[in-house]
C-alpha positions as CSV (number, residue, x, y, z in Angstrom):
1,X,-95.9,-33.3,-101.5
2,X,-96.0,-29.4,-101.5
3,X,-99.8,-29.3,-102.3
4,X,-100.1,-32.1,-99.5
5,X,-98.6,-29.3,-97.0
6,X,-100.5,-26.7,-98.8
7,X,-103.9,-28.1,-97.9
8,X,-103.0,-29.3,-94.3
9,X,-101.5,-25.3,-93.3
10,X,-104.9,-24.2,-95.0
11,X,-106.9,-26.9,-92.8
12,X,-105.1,-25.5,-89.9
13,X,-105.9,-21.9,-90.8
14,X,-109.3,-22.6,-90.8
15,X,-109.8,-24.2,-87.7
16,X,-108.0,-21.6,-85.9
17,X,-110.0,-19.2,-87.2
18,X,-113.1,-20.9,-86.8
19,X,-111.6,-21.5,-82.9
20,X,-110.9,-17.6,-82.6
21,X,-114.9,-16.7,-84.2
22,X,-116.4,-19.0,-81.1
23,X,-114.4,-17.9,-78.5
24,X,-115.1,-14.3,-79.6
25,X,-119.2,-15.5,-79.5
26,X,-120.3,-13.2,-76.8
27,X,-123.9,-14.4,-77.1
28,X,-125.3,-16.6,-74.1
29,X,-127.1,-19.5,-75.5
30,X,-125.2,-21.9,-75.0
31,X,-124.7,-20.9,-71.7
32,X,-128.2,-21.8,-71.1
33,X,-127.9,-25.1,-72.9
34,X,-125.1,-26.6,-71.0
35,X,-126.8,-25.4,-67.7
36,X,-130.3,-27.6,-68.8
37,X,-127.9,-30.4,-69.8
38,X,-126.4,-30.9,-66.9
39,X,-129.0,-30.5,-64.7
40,X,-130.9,-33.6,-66.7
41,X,-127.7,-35.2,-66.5
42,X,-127.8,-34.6,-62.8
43,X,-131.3,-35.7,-62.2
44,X,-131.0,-39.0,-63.9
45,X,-128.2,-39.7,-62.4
46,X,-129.6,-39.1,-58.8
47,X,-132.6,-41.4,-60.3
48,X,-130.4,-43.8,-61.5
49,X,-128.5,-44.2,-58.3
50,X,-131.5,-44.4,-56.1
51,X,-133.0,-47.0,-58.4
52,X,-129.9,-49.0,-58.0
53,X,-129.6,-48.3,-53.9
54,X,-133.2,-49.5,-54.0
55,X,-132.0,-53.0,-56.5
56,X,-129.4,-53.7,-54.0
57,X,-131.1,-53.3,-50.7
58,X,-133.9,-55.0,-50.9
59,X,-132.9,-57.9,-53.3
60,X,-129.5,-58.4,-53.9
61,X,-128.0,-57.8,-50.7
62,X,-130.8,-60.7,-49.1
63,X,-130.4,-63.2,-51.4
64,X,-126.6,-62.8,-51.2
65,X,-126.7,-63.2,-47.7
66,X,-128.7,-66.1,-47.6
67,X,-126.8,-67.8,-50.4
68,X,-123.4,-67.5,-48.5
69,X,-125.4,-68.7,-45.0
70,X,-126.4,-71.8,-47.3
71,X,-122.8,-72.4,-48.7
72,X,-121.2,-72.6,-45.3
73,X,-124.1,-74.1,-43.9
74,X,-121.5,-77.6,-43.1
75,X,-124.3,-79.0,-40.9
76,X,-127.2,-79.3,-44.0
């Protein structure tokens, strides 16, 4: 049991100071990375939407009107 706790304060020593050595990284890549990530993020999104605006306007929306017209259609 003592070794148990051993290894898990050790564990926690390292990843505090592996936390403390990245938030002392002063260097600016991954500044640069996150930036071009969420700008493709951002651009497929917007591509992604407008696809799907496009999906639903011009066939969903017609088809669902015309289905409902057709189920409450009590004279055909």
């Amino acid at each position: 049991m003592r070794n148990m706790m051993k290894k898990a304060a050790q564990n926690v020593k390292a990843v505090a100071v592996r936390a403390g050595m990245l938030m002392k990284d002063t260097k600016g890549e991954n500044y640069v990375d996150t930036a071009v990530k969420i700008l493709i993020a951002v651009v497929l999104g917007a591509l992604l939407l407008a696809g799907l605006y496009a999906l639903f306007g011009d066939v969903v929306m017609p088809t669902l009107t015309q289905r409902i017209q057709d189920m409450f259609n009590y004279a055909g």
